[in-house]
C-alpha positions as CSV (number, residue, x, y, z in Angstrom):
1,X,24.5,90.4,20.2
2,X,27.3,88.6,21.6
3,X,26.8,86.6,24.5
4,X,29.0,88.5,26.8
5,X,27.3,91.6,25.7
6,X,23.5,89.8,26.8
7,X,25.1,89.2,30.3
8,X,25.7,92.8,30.8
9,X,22.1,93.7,29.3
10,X,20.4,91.2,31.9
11,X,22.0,92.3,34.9
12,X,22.0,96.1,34.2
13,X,17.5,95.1,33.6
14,X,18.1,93.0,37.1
15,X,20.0,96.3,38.6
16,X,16.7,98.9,37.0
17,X,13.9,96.6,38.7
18,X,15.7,96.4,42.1
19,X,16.1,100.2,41.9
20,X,12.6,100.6,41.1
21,X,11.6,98.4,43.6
22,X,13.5,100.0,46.6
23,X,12.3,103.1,45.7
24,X,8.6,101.9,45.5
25,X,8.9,100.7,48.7
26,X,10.8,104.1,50.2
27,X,7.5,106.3,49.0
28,X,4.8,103.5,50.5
29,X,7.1,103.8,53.5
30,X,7.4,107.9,53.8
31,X,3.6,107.3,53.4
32,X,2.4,105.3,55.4
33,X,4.5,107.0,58.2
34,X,2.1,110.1,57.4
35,X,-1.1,108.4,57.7
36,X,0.4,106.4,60.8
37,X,0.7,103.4,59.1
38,X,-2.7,103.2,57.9
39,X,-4.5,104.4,54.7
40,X,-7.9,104.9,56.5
41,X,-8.0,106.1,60.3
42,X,-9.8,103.9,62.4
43,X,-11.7,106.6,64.3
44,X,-14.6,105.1,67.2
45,X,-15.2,108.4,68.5
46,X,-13.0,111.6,69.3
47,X,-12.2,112.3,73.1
48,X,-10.5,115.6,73.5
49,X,-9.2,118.9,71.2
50,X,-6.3,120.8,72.0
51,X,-5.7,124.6,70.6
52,X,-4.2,123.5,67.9
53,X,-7.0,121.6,66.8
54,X,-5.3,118.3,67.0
55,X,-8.0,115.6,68.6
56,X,-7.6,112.9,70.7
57,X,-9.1,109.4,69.5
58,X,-10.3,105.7,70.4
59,X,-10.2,102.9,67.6
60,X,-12.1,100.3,67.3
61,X,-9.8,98.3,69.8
62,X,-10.2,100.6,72.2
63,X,-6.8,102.4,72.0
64,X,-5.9,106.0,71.7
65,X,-4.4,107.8,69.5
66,X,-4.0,111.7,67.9
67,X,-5.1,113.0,64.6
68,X,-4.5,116.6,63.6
69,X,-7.2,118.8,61.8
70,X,-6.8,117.0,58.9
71,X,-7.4,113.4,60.3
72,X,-3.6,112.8,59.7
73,X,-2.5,110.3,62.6
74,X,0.4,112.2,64.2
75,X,0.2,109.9,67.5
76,X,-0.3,106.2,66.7
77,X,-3.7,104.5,68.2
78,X,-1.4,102.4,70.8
79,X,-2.1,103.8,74.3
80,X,-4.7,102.5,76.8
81,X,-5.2,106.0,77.9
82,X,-4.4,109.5,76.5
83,X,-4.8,112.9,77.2
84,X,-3.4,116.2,76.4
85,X,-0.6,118.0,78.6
86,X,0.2,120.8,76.5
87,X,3.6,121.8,74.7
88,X,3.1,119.3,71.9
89,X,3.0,116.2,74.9
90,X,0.0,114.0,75.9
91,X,-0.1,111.8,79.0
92,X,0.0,108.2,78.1
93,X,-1.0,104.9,79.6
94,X,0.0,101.8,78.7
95,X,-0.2,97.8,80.0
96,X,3.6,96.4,81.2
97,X,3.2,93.1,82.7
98,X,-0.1,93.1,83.5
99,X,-0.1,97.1,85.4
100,X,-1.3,100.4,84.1
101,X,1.8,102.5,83.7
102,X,2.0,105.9,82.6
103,X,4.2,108.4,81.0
104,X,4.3,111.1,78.7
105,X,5.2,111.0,74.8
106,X,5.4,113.9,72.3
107,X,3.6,114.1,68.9
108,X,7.1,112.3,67.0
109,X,6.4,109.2,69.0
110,X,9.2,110.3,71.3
111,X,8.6,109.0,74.7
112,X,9.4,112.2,77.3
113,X,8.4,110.7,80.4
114,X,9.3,107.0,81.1
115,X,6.7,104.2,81.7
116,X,7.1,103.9,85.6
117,X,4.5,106.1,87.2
118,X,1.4,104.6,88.7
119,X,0.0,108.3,88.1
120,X,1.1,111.7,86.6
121,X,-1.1,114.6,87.7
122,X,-1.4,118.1,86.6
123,X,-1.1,120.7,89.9
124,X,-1.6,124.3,89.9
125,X,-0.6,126.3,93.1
126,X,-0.7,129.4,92.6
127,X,0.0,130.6,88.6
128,X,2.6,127.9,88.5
129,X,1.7,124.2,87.3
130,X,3.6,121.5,87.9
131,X,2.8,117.3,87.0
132,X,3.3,115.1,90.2
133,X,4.1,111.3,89.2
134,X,4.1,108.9,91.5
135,X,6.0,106.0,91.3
136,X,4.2,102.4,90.9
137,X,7.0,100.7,92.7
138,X,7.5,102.7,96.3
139,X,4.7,105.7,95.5
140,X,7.6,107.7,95.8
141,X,7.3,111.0,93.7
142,X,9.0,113.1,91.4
143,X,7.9,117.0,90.4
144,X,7.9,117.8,86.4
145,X,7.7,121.2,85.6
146,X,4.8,122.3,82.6
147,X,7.3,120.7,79.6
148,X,8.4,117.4,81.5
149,X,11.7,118.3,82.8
150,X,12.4,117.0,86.5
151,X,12.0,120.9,89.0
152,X,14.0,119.6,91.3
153,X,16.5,116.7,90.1
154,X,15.2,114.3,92.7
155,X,12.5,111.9,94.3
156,X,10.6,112.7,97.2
157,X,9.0,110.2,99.6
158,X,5.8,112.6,99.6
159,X,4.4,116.1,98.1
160,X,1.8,118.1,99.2
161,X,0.5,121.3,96.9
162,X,-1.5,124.1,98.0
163,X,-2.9,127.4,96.6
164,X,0.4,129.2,98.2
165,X,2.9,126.4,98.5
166,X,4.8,122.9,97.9
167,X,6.0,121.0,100.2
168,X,8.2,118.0,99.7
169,X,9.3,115.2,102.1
170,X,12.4,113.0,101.4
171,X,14.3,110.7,103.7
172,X,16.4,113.3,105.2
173,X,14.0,116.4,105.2
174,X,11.3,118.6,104.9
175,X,11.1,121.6,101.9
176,X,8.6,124.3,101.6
177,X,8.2,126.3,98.7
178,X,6.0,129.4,99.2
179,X,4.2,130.6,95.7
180,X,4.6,134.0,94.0
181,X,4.4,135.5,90.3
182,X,7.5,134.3,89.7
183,X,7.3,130.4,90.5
184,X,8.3,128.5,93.6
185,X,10.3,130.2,96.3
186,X,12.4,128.7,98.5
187,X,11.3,129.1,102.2
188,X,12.1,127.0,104.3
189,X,14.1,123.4,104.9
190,X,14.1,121.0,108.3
191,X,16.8,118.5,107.6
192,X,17.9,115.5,109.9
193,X,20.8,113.9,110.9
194,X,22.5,111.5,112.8
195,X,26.0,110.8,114.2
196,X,27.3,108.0,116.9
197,X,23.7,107.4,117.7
198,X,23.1,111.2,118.3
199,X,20.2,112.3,116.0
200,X,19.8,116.1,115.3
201,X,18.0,118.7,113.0
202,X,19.1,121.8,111.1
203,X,16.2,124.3,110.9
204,X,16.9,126.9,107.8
205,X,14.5,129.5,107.2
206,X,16.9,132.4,106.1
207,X,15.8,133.7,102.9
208,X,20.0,134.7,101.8
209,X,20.4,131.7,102.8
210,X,18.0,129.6,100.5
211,X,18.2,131.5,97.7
212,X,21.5,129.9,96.5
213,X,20.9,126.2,98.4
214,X,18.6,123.5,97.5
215,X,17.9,120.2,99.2
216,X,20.5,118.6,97.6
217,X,23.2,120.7,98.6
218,X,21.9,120.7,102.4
219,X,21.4,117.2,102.6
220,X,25.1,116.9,101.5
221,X,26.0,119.5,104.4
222,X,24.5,117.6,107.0
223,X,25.9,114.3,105.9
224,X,29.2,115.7,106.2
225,X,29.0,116.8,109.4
226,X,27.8,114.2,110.9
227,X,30.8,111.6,109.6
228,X,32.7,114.4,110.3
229,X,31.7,114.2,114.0
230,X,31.9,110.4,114.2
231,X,35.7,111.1,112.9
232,X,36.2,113.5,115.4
233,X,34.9,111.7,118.0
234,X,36.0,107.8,116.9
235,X,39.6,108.8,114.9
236,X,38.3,106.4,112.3
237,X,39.0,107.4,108.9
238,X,36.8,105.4,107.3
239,X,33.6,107.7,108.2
240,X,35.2,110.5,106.0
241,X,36.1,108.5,103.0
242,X,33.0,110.2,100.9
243,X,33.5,113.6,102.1
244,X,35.0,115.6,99.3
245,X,37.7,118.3,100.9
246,X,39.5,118.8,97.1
247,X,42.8,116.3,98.2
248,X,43.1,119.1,101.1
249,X,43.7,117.1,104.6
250,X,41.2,119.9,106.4
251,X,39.3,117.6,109.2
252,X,40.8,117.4,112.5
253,X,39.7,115.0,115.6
254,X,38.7,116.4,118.9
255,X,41.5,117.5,121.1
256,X,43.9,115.2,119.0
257,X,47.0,116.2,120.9
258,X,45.5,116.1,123.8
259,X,47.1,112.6,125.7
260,X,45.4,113.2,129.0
261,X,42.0,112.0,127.5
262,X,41.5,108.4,128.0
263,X,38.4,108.7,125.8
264,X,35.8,110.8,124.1
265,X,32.0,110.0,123.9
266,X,29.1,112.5,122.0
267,X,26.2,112.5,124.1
268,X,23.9,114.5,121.8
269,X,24.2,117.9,119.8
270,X,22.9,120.9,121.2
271,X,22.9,123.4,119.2
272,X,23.3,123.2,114.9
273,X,23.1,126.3,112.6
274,X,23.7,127.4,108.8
275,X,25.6,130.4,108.1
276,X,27.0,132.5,104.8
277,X,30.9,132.5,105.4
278,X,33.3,134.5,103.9
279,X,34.2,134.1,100.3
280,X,37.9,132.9,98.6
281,X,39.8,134.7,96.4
282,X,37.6,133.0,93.8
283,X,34.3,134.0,95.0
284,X,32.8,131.0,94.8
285,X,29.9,130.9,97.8
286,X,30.6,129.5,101.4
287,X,29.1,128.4,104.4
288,X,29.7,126.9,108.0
289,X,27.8,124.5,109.7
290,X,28.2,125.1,113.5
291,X,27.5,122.3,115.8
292,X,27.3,122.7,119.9
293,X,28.5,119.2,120.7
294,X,27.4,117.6,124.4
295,X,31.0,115.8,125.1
296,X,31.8,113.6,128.0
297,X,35.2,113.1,128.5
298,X,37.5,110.3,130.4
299,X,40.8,112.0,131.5
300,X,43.9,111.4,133.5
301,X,44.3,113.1,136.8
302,X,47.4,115.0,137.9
303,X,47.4,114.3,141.4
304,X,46.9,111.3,142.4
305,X,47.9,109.3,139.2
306,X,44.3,108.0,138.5
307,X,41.1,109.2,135.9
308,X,37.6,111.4,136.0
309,X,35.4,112.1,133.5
310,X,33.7,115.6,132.8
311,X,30.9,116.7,130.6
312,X,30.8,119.9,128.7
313,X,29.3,121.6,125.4
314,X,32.1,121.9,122.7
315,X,32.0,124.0,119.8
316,X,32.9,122.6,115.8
317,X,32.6,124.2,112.9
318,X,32.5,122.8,109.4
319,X,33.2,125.1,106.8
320,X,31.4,124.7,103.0
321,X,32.2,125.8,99.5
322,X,30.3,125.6,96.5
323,X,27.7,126.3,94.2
324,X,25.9,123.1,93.5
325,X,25.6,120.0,94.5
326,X,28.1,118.6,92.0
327,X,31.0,120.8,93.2
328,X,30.4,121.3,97.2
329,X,33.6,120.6,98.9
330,X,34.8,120.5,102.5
331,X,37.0,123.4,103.1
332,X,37.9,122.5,107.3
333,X,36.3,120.7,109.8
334,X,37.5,121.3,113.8
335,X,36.5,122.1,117.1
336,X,37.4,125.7,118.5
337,X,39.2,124.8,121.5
338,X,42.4,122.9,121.6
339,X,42.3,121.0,125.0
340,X,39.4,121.0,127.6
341,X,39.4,123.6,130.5
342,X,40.0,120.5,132.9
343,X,38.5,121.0,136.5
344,X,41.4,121.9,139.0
345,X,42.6,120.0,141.3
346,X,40.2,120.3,144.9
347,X,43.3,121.4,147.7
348,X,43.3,119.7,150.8
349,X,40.6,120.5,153.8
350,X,41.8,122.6,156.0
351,X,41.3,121.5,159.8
352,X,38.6,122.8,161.8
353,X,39.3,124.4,165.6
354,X,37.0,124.6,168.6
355,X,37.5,125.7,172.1
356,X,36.4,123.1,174.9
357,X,34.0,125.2,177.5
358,X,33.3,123.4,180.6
359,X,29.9,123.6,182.9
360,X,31.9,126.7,185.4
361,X,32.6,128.9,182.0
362,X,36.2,127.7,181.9
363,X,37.6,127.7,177.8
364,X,39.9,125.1,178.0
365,X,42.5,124.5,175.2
366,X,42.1,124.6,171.2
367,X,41.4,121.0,169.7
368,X,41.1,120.0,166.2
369,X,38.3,118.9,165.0
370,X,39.6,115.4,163.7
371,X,40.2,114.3,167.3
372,X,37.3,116.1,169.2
373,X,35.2,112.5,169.3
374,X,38.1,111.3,170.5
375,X,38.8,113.5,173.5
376,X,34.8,113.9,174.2
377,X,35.1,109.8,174.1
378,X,38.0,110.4,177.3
């Protein structure tokens, strides 16, 4: 055998063993991957059984882990606490930087809830079930539905769950859900705002109403108006920067062409209500915010060339369209007058007469009242 011939030999033998090697190593992996990494289970004790027979169980470290009926680790002994939440998902617990934080993780290892939640809690009210976590950081909450997804796409400062309803608290409002056979049903929604110092609520109970909105989408409402109002009132673009209106200009000040007004001042809101408005040609949903705005004016007189002020409730409307959230625009924001029904001008006194009568019954002449001291004086 030539000698180029036992180099080719010796590195096709190198190329055999390094095959056989990698796929040694590929079948210990797949296999250890389906006892979990272990050839023997390290089983303490078993804790819990789900329907499907699976088991939850503590090792000898005092971790937890989940076999299935045939001792086969499915979920890795790694948790400080564990417990079953149904759908192929267990509620897990684990130590980050020295705090108990829990989450949820399904039988692949996959982790379905993320680690921030000082506690995740299973609530029933009614025949719906829902799992309330609240956050370790602020306690602030967010609602999972029975396989982990987020019910409402947002975190609530508080929750409170009953046999017949949810009710949820954020920084802008209060949301009660009533219960029925068919889940949670939207009843009724108390949201706050503020404008130039003017604080306000909108009270929505309307059932048309809150079948097609959700807290998102009234929160965004009253946001709007309010910069709206402080546009209106101020003239300063800046407070409508976020407001989407869809590139349309659509928001017009109070009285804007008005140039007796010296200036304009909101002294509260009266009056603020949700209503369905009439559709587009494309059908998509809108709505108008009305808002019964207490206005004190500064104004220009006529006659003489000097100012007053007046105070009077005027009407705006804000008009809404949109589905969701995501695509709620501003369709027109104004007031429904065009000037202010200005007081009219007060017309001169007109003089007063009286007839003298002395002590013998005598009517003397007819004197005006601006010089009757005068003449009693003589």
């Amino acid at each position: 055998m030539s000698k180029h011939m036992r180099l080719i030999v010796s590195l096709l033998f190198i190329v055999i063993i390094l095959l056989a090697v990698a796929i040694t190593r590929f079948y210990s992996d797949t296999s250890k991957s389906a006892s979990g990494g272990s050839a023997q289970t390290d089983i303490e004790r078993r804790v819990a059984t789900d329907l499907s027979g699976n088991q939850i169980f503590e090792d000898s470290n005092g971790l937890y882990g989940v076999v299935d009926d045939s001792d086969r680790v499915i979920v890795p002994a790694e948790w400080a606490d564990l417990s079953f939440a149904g759908e192929g998902r267990c509620i897990a617990a684990k130590r980050i930087s020295g705090s108990l934080m829990k989450g949820a993780v399904d039988y692949e290892g996959n982790i379905v809830v993320p680690f921030i939640y000082r506690n995740i809690e299973l609530c029933e009210s009614g025949s719906t079930k829902v799992y309330i976590a609240q956050s370790l950081s602020d306690e602030s909450v967010v609602v999972y539905d029975e396989k982990f997804s987020p019910l409402f796409r947002k975190v609530w400062e508080s929750c409170n769950i009953s046999d017949t309803s949810l009710k949820l608290v954020s920084d802008a409002g209060n949301y009660t859900y009533n219960t029925d056979n068919t889940g949670f049903v939207f009843s009724r929604a108390v949201i706050s705002g503020e404008a130039l110092g003017c604080s306000f609520e909108l009270n929505v109970n309307n059932k048309t109403l809150l079948e097609n909105l959700d807290p998102a989408m009234l929160e965004y409402m009253v946001s709007a108006v309010s910069h709206y109002l402080e546009f209106a009132y101020t003239g300063d673009g800046n407070y409508i920067s976020d407001i989407r209106t869809g590139g349309r200009p659509v928001l017009t000040k109070l009285f804007p062409d008005e140039p007796r007004i010296i200036s304009k001042k909101l002294c509260g809101i009266k009056e603020i209500s949700l209503a369905i408005a009439a559709p587009d040609d494309d059908k998509t949903p809108h709505y108008s915010i009305a808002v019964s705005a207490d206005t004190e004016l500064v104004y220009k007189k006529e006659i003489p060339e000097e100012s007053d002020s007046m105070r009077e409730n005027y009407m705006a409307i804000v008009e809404f369209s949109g589905s969701s959230e995501n695509d709620l625009t501003v369709v027109s924001g104004s007031f429904v007058l065009s000037e202010p029904d200005y007081p009219k001008p007060t017309a001169p006194a007109e003089p007063e007469y009286f007839v003298q009568d002395d002590d013998n019954g005598y009517q003397g002449d007819i004197y005006n009242n601006n010089y009757a001291e005068d003449y009693i004086l003589q």
